[in-house]
GUFI-226892 format. One record per residue (C-alpha): residue number from 0; residue in one letter; y, z, x. Coordinates in nm, 3 decimals. Example, Ala and Ser with C-alpha at 12.3 -4.5 7.8 and 13.67 -1.06 7.14 Angstrom:
residues 2
(martor 0 'A' (-0.450 0.780 1.230))
(martor 1 'S' (-0.106 0.714 1.367))
***
This chain:
residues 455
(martor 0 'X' (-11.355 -6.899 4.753))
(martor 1 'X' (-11.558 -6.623 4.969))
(martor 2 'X' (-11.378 -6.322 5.069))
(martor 3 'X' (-11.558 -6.213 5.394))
(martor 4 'X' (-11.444 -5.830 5.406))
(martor 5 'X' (-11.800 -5.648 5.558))
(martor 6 'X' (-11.703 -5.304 5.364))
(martor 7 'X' (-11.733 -5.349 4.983))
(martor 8 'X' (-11.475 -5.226 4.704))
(martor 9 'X' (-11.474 -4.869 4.652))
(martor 10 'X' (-11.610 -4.770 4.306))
(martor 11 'X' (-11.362 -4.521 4.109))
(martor 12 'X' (-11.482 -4.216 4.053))
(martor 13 'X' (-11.398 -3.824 3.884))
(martor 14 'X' (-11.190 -3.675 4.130))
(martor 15 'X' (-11.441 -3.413 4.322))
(martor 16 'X' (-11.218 -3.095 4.179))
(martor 17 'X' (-11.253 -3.193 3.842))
(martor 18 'X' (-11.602 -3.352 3.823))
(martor 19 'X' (-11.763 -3.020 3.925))
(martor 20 'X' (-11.582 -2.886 3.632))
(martor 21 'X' (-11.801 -3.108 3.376))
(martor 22 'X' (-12.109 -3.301 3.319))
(martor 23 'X' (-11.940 -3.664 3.283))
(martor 24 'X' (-12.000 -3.937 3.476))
(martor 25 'X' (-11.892 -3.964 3.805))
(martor 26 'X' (-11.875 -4.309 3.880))
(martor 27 'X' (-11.618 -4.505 3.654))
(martor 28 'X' (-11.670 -4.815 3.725))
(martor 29 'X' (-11.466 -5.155 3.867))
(martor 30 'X' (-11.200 -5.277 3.689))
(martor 31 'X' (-11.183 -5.615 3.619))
(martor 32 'X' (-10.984 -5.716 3.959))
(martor 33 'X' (-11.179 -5.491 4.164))
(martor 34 'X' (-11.510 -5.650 4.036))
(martor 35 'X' (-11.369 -5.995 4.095))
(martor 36 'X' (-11.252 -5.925 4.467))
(martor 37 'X' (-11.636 -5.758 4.476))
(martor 38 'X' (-11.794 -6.075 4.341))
(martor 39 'X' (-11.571 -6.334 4.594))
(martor 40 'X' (-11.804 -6.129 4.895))
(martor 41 'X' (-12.124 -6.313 4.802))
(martor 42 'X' (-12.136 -6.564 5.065))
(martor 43 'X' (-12.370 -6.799 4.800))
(martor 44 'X' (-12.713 -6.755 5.047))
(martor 45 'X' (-12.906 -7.102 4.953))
(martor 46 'X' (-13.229 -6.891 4.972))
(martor 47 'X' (-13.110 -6.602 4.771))
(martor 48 'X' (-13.234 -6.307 4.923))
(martor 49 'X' (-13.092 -6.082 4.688))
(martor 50 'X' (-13.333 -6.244 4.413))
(martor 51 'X' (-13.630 -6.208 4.624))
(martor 52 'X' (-13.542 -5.836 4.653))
(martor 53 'X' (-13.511 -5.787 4.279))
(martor 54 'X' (-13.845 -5.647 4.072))
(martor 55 'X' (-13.692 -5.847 3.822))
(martor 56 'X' (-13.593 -6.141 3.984))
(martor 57 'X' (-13.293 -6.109 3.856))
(martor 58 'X' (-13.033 -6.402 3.902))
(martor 59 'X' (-12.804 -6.275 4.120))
(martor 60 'X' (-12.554 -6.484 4.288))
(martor 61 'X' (-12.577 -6.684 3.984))
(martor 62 'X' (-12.405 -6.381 3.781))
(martor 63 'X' (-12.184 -6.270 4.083))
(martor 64 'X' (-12.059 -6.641 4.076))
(martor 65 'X' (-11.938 -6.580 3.733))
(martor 66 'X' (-11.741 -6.263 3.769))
(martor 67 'X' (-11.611 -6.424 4.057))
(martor 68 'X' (-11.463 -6.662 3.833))
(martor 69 'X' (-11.336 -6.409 3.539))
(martor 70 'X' (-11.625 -6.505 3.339))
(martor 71 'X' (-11.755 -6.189 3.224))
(martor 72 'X' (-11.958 -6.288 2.946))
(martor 73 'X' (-12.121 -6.528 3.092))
(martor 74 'X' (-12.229 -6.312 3.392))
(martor 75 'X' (-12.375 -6.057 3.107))
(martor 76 'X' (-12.557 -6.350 2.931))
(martor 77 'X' (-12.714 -6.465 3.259))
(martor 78 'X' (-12.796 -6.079 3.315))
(martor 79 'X' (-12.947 -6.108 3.007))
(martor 80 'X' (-13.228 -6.280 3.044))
(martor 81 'X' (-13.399 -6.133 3.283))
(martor 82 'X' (-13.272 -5.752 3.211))
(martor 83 'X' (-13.349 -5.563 2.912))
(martor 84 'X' (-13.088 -5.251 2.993))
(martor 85 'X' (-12.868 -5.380 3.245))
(martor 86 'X' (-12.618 -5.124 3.180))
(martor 87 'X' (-12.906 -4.860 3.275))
(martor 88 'X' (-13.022 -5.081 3.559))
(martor 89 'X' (-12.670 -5.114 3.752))
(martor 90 'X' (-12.658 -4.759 3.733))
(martor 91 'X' (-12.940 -4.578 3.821))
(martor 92 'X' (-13.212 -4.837 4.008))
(martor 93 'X' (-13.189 -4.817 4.410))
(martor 94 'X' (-13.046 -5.107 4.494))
(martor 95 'X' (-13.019 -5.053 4.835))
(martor 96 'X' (-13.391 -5.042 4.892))
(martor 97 'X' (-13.408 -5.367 4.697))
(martor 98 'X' (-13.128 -5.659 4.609))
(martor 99 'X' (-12.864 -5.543 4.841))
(martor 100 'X' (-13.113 -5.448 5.094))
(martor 101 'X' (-13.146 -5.809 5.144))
(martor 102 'X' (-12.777 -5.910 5.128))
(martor 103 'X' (-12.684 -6.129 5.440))
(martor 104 'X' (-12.369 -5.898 5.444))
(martor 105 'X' (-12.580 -5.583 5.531))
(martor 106 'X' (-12.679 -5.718 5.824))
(martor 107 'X' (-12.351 -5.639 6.016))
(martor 108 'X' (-12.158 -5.461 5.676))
(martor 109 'X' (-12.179 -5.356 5.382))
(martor 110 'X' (-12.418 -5.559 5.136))
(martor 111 'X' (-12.243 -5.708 4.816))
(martor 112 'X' (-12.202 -5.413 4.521))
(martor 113 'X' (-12.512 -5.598 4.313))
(martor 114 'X' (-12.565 -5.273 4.120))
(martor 115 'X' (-12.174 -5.243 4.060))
(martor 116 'X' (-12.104 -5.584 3.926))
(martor 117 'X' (-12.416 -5.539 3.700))
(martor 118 'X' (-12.310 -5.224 3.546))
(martor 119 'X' (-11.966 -5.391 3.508))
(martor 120 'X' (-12.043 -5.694 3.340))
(martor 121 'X' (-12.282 -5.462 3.096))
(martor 122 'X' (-11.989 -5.197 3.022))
(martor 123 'X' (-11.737 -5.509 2.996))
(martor 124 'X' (-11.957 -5.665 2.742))
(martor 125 'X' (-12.099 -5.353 2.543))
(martor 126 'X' (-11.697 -5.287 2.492))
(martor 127 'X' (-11.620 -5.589 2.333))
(martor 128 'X' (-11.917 -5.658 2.122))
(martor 129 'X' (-12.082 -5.461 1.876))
(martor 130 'X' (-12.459 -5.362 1.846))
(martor 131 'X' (-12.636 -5.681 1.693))
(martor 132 'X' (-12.964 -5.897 1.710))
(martor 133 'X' (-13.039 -6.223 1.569))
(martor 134 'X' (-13.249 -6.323 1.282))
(martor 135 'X' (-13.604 -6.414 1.436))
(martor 136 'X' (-13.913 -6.567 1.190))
(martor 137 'X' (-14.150 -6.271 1.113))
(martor 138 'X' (-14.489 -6.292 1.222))
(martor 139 'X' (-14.678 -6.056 0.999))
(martor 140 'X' (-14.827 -5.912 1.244))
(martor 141 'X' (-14.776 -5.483 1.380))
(martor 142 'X' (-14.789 -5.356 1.702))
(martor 143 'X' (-14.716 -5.004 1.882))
(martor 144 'X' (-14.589 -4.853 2.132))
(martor 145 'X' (-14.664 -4.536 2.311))
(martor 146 'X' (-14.345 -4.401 2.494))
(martor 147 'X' (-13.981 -4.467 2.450))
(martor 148 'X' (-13.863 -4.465 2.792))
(martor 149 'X' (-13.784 -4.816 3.007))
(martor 150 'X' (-14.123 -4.938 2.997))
(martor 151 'X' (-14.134 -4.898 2.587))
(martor 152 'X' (-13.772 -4.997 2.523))
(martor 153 'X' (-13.849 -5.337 2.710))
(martor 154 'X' (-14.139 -5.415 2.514))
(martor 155 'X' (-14.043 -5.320 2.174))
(martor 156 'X' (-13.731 -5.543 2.246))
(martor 157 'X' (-13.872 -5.817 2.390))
(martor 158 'X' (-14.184 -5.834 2.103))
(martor 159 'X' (-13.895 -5.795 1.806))
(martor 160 'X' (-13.750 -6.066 1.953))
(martor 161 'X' (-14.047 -6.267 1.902))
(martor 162 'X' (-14.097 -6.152 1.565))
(martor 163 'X' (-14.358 -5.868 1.603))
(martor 164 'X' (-14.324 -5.581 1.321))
(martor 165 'X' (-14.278 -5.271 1.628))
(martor 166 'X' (-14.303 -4.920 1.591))
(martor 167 'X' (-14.242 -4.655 1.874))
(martor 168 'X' (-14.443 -4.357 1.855))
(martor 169 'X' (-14.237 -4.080 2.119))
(martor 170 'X' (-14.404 -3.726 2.142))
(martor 171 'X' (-14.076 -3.571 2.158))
(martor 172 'X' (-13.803 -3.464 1.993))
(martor 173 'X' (-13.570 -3.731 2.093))
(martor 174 'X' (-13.577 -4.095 2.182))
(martor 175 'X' (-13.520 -4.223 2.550))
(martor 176 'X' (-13.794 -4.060 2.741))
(martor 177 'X' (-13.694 -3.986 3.080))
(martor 178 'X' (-13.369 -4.211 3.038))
(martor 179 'X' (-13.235 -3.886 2.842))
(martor 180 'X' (-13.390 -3.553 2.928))
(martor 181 'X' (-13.435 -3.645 3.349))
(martor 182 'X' (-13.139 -3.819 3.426))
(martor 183 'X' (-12.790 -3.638 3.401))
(martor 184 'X' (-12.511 -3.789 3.195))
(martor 185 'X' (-12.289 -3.751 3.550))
(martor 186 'X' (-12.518 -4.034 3.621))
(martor 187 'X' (-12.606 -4.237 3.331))
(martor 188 'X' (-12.461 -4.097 2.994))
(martor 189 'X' (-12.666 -4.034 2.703))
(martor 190 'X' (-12.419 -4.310 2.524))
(martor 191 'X' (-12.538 -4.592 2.739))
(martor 192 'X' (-12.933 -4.531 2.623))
(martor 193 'X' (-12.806 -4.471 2.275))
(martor 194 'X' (-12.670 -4.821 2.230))
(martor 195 'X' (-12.993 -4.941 2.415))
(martor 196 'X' (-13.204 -4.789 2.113))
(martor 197 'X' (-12.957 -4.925 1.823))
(martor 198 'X' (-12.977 -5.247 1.978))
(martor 199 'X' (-13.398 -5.202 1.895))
(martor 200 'X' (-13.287 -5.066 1.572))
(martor 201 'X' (-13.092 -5.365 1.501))
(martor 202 'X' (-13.406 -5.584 1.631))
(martor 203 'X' (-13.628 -5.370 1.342))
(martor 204 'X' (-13.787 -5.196 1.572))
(martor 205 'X' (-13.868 -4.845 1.402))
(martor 206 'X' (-13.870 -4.542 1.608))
(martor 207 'X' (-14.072 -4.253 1.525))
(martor 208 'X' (-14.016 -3.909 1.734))
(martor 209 'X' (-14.225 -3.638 1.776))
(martor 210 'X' (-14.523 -3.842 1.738))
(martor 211 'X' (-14.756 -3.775 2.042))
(martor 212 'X' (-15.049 -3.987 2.089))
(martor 213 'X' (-15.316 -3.738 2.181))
(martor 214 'X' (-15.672 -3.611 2.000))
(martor 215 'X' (-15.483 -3.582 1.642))
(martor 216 'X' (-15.351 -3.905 1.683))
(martor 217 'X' (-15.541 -4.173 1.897))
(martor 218 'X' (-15.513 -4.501 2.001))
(martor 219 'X' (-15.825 -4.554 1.745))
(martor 220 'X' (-15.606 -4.426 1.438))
(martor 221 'X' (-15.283 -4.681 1.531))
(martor 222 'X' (-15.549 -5.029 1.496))
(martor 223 'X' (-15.709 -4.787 1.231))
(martor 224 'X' (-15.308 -4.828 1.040))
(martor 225 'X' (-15.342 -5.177 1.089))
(martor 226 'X' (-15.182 -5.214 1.494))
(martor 227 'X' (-15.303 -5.518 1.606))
(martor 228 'X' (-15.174 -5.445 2.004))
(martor 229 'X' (-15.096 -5.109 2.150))
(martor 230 'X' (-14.840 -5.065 2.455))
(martor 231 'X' (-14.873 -4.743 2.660))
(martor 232 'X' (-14.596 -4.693 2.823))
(martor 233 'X' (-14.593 -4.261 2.830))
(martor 234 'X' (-14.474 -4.253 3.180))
(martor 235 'X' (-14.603 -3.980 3.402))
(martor 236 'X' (-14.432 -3.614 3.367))
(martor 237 'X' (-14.666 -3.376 3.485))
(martor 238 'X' (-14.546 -3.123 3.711))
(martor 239 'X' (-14.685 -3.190 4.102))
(martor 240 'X' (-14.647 -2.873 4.268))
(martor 241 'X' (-14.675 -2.745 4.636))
(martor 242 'X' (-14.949 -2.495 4.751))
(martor 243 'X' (-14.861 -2.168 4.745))
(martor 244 'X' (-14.589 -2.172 4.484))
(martor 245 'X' (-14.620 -1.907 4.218))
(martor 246 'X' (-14.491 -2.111 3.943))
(martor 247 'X' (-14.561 -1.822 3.709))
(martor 248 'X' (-14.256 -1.666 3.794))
(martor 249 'X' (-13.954 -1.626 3.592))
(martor 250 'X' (-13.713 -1.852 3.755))
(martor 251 'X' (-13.921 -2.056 3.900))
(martor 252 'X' (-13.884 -2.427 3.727))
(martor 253 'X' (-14.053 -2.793 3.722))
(martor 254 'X' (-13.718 -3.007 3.779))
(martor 255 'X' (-13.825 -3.235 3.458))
(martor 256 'X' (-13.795 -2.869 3.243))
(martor 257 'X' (-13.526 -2.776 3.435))
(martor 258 'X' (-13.338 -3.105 3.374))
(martor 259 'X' (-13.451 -3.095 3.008))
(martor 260 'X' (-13.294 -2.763 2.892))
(martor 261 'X' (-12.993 -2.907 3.138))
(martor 262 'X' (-12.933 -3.231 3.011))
(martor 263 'X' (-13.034 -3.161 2.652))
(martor 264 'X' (-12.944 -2.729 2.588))
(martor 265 'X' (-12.659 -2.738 2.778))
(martor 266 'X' (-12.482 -2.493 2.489))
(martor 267 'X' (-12.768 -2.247 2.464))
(martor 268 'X' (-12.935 -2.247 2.842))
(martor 269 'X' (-13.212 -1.939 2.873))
(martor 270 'X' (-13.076 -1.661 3.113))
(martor 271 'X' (-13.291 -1.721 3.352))
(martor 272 'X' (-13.082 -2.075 3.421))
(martor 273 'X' (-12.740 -1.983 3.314))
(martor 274 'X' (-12.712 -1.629 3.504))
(martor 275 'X' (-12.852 -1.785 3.844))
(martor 276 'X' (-12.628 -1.693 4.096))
(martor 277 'X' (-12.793 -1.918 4.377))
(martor 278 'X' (-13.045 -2.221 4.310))
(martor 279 'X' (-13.288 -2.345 4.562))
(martor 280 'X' (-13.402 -2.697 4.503))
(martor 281 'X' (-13.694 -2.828 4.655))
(martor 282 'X' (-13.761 -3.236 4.687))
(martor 283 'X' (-13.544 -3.559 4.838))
(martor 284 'X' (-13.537 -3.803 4.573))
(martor 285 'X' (-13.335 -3.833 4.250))
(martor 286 'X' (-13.459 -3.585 4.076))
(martor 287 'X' (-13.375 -3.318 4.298))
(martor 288 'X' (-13.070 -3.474 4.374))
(martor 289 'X' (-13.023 -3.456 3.987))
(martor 290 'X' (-13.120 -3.082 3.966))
(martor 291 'X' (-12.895 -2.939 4.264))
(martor 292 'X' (-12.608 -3.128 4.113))
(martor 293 'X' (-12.618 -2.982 3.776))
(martor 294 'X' (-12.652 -2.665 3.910))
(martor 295 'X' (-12.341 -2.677 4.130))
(martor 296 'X' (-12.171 -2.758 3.775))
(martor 297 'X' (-12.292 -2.432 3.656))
(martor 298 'X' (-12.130 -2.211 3.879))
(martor 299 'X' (-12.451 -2.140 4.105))
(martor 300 'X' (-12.438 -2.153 4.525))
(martor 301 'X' (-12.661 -2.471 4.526))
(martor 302 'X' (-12.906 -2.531 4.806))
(martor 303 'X' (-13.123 -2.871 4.858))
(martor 304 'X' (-13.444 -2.848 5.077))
(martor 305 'X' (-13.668 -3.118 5.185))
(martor 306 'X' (-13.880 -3.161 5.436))
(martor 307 'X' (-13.822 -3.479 5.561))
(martor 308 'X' (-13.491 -3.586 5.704))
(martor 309 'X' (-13.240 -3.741 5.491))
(martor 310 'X' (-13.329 -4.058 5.645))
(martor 311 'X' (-13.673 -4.039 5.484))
(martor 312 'X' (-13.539 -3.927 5.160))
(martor 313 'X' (-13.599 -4.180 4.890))
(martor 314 'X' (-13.277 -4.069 4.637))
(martor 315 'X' (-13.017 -4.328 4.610))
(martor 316 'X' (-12.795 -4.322 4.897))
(martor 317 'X' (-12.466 -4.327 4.688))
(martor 318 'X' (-12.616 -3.979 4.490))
(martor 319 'X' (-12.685 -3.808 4.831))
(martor 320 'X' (-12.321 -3.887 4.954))
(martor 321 'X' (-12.205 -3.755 4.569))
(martor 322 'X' (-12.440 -3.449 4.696))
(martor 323 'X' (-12.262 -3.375 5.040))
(martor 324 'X' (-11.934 -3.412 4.894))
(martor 325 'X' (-11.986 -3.182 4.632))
(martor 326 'X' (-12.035 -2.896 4.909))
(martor 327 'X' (-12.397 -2.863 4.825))
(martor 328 'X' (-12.599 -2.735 5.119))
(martor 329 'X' (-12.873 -2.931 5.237))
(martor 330 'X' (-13.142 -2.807 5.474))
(martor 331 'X' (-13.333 -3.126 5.616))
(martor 332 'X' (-13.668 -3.028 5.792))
(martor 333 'X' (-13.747 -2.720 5.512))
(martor 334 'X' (-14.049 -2.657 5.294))
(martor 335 'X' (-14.133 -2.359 5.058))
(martor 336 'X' (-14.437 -2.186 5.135))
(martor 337 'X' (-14.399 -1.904 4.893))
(martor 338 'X' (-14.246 -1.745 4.585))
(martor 339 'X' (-14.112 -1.371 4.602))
(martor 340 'X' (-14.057 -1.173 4.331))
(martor 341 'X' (-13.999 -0.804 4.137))
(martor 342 'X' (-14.173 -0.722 3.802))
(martor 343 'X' (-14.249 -1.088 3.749))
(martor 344 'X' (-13.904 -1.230 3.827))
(martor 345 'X' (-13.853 -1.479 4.125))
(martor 346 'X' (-13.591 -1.308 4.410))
(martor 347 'X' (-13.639 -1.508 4.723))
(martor 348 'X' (-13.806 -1.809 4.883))
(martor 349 'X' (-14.014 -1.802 5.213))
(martor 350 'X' (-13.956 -2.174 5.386))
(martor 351 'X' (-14.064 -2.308 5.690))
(martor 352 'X' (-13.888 -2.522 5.921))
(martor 353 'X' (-14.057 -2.830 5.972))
(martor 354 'X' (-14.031 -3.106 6.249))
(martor 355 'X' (-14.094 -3.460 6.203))
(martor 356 'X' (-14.520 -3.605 6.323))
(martor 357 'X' (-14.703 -3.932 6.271))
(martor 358 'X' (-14.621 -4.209 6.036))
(martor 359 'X' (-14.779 -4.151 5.709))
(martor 360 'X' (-14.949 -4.415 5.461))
(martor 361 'X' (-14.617 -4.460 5.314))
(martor 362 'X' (-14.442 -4.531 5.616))
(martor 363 'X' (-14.247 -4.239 5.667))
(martor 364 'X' (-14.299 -3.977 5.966))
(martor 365 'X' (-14.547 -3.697 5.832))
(martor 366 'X' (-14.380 -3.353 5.848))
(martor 367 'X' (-14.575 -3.053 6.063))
(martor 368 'X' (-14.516 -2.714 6.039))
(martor 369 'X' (-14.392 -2.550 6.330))
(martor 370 'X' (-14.483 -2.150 6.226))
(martor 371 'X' (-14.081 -2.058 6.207))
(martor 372 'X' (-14.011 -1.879 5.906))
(martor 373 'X' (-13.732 -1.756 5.711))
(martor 374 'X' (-13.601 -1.610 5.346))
(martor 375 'X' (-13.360 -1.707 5.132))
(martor 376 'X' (-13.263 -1.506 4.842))
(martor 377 'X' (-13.233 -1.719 4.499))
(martor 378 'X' (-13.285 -1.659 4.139))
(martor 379 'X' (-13.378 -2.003 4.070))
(martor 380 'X' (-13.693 -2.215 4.230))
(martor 381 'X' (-13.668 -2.580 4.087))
(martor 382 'X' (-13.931 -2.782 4.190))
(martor 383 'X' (-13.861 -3.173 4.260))
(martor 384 'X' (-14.174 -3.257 4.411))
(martor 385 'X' (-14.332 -3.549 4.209))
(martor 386 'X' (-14.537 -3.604 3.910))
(martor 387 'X' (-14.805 -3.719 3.822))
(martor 388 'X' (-14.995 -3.891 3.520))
(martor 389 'X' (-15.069 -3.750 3.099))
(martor 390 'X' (-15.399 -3.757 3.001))
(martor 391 'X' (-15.294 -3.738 2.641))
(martor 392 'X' (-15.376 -4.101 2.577))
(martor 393 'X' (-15.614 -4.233 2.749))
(martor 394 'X' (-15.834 -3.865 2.757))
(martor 395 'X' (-15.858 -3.911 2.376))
(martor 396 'X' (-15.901 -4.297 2.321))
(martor 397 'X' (-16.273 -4.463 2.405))
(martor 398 'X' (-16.283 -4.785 2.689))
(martor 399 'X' (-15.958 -4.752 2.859))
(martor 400 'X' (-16.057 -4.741 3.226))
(martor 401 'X' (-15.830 -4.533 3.464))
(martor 402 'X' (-15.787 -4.653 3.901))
(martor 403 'X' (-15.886 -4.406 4.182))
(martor 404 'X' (-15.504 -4.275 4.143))
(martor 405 'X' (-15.580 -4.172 3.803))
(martor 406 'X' (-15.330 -4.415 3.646))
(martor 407 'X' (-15.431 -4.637 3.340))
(martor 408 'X' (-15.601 -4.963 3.497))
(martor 409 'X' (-15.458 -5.272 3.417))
(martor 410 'X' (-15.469 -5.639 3.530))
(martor 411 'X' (-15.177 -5.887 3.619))
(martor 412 'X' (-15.092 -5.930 3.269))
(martor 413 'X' (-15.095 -5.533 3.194))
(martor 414 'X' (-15.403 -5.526 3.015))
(martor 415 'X' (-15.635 -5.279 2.999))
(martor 416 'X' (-16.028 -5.222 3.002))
(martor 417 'X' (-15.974 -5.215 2.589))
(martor 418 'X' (-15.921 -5.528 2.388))
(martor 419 'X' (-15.571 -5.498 2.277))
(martor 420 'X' (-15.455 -5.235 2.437))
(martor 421 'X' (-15.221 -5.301 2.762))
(martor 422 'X' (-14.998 -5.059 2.972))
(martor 423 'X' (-14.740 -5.052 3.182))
(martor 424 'X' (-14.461 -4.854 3.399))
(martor 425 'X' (-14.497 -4.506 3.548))
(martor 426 'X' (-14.846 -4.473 3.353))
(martor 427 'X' (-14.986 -4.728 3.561))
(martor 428 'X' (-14.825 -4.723 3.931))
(martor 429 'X' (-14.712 -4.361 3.909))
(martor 430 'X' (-14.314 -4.269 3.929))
(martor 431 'X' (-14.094 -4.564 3.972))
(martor 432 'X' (-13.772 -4.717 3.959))
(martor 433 'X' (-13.624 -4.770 3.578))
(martor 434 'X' (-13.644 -5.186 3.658))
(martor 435 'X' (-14.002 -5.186 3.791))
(martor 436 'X' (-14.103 -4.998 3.455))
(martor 437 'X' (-13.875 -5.208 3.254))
(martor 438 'X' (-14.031 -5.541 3.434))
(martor 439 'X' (-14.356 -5.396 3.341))
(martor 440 'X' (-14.288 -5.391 2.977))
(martor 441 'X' (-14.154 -5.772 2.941))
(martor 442 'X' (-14.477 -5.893 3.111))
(martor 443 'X' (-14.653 -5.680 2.894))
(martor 444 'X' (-14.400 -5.838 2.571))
(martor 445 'X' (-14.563 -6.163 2.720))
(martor 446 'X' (-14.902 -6.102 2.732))
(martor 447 'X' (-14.914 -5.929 2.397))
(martor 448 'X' (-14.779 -6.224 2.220))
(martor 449 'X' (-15.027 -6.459 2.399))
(martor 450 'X' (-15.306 -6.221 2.268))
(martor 451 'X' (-15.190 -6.172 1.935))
(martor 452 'X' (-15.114 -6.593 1.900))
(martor 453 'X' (-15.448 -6.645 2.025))
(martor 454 'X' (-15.650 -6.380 1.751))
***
């Protein structure tokens, strides 16, 4: 039975007086009849558009027809096969610029909840069953991986499953990569990645932390240890900053160390963060949708400038309607041009107002400066501007061949210019979505097994 309401099933969230209170998430989730009544929208497309629209391909309205029916585990199973992290996926991946971008019922509604109903069979499932992995045959045989973010998680999983003796090698502290120090737990909470990781556990997969891969430790050493296939999958995390920033000021943050000391120091925050009394943040995607939403939840007057409109912006449309409704101001049509500051401490932000030119190479309109300026007094700067690739890898290992972007170069079946060695995610195409770095890594999984069967 298809239930032909155009507006889709609210999701359940923190009420806004008490989520700006704490860090937890936001979204709670459908229960199990508001998932089903979700699930009876898909009108069953015989073309699947939704699955077209997927990085993943994932098999949509095959799932959806499951929860339709109150089969929950069999909607996770089907999830399965196709998603490493589902749980992750269904939260944080933009659906609405892919699956549901394609859903027949956004033509003249509201597209099917895709991301909902994927998070929901993944919670329903994780709550019922404990962390396990089958037996699989060893192989004998070790490989690495650089990076223990999507792209790594999904290719240490997928080659344990095959039989491969994995080790992660993550240059910081902590496992998760950008899973855990860039995304807030208001949006995806630390617990979700941390069954993710026992689940590799459970697979054998050995995870050693703060274990860069850099000129003490190459690429050469790993096959030296007896690797037989090396995965890079270190994402890309350096800071891109706008001209005439003064980053050297005290105040004046990168949103990934921002988000960091956020997400992961919450209990002993430097002054500079914690005593802010007003927080500019610059950028219009997740990240600095991220940023001006934790610091609302410290106390600070919280102000979001991009300069684009919000119609340009590419941050999730459901965390820029969790921005407005959190009272955070947002200027559209702004850009920093300069840092000012007293004795080496940032105290105000020149910006110009912007308006809207030409179409850019991406698509989008470019944005001109029209010479109006103005101040605005702040104590923080964070900076949500892009990043861009680490060097630490391939800078220090022989014959690995970089593209004109300055991202590792890689063919259709991730491998690189170096026998053995193959890459995928944000270190090849640059920042991404979660699934297109986690697609990355299985069809890496795949073509390191056909390597390794092949030797």
């Amino acid at each position: 039975m298809i239930n032909n309401v155009r507006e889709r099933n609210a999701m359940p969230e923190q009420d806004i007086n008490v989520r700006l209170t704490n860090f937890d998430e936001v979204a709670l989730g459908y229960t199990e009849a508001d998932a089903i009544r979700e699930a009876m929208r898909c009108l069953k497309c015989r073309k699947k558009p939704c699955t077209m629209g997927c990085p993943i391909g994932q098999q949509i309205p095959e799932f959806i027809a499951k929860v339709a029916e109150g089969d929950f585990e069999a909607a996770y199973q089907i999830t399965a096969v196709k998603s490493s992290m589902p749980s992750i996926c269904g939260r944080v991946c933009p659906q609405e610029q892919q699956c549901e971008k394609n859903c027949a019922h956004a033509l003249k509604g509201e597209a099917v909840g895709i991301g909902r109903l994927e998070r929901f069979v993944a919670d329903w499932h994780a709550a019922r069953n404990p962390v396990s992995a089958p037996e699989v045959e060893k192989k004998g045989k070790k490989v690495a991986v650089i990076g223990s973010g999507p792209a790594g998680i999904a290719c240490a999983g997928d080659l344990a499953a095959m039989g491969y003796d994995v080790t992660i090698f993550e240059k910081l502290s902590y496992a998760g990569g950008i899973l855990v120090y860039g995304i807030p737990q208001f949006v995806l909470p630390n617990s979700v990645v941390d069954r993710e990781l026992e689940t590799l556990k459970a697979r054998g997969v050995e995870i050693v932390t703060s274990a860069p891969i850099d000129k003490n430790k190459s690429i050469d050493a790993l096959f030296a240890e007896g690797f037989e296939a090396v995965f890079v999958g270190n994402g890309a995390d350096i800071p891109q900053t706008p001209r005439g920033l003064d980053t050297s000021l005290e105040g004046v943050w990168s949103a990934n160390d921002y988000l960091t000391e956020v997400n992961l120091n919450t209990a002993n925050l430097p002054a500079s963060i914690k005593d802010a009394k007003r927080v500019l943040v610059v950028g219009g995607g997740n990240v600095a949708v991220d940023a001006v939403r934790c610091a609302k939840r410290l106390g600070a007057e919280t102000i979001m400038v991009y300069r684009r409109t919000l119609a340009e912006a590419p941050a999730r449309r459901d965390e820029i309607e969790h921005t407005r409704s959190e009272s955070i101001e947002i200027k559209e049509l702004t850009n920093p041009v300069e840092c000012i500051g007293e004795n080496g401490v940032l105290t105000a932000v020149k910006l110009e107002k912007m308006t809207l030119g030409e179409p850019d190479a991406s698509g989008r309109r470019s944005p001109v400066g029209t010479g109006e300026y103005f101040t605005v007094e702040c104590q923080n700067l964070v900076i949500a501007t892009g990043t861009s690739y680490s060097e630490d890898v391939v800078d220090t290992t022989t014959g690995i061949d970089k593209d004109k972007w300055g991202g590792i170069a890689v063919d259709d079946d991730c491998k690189t210019s170096r026998e053995g060695v193959f890459a995928g995610g944000d270190a090849v195409t640059g920042p991404q979505t979660v699934v297109k770095a986690m697609g990355a890594g299985k069809r890496a999984a795949v073509s390191i097994d056909a390597y390794l069967s092949a030797k």
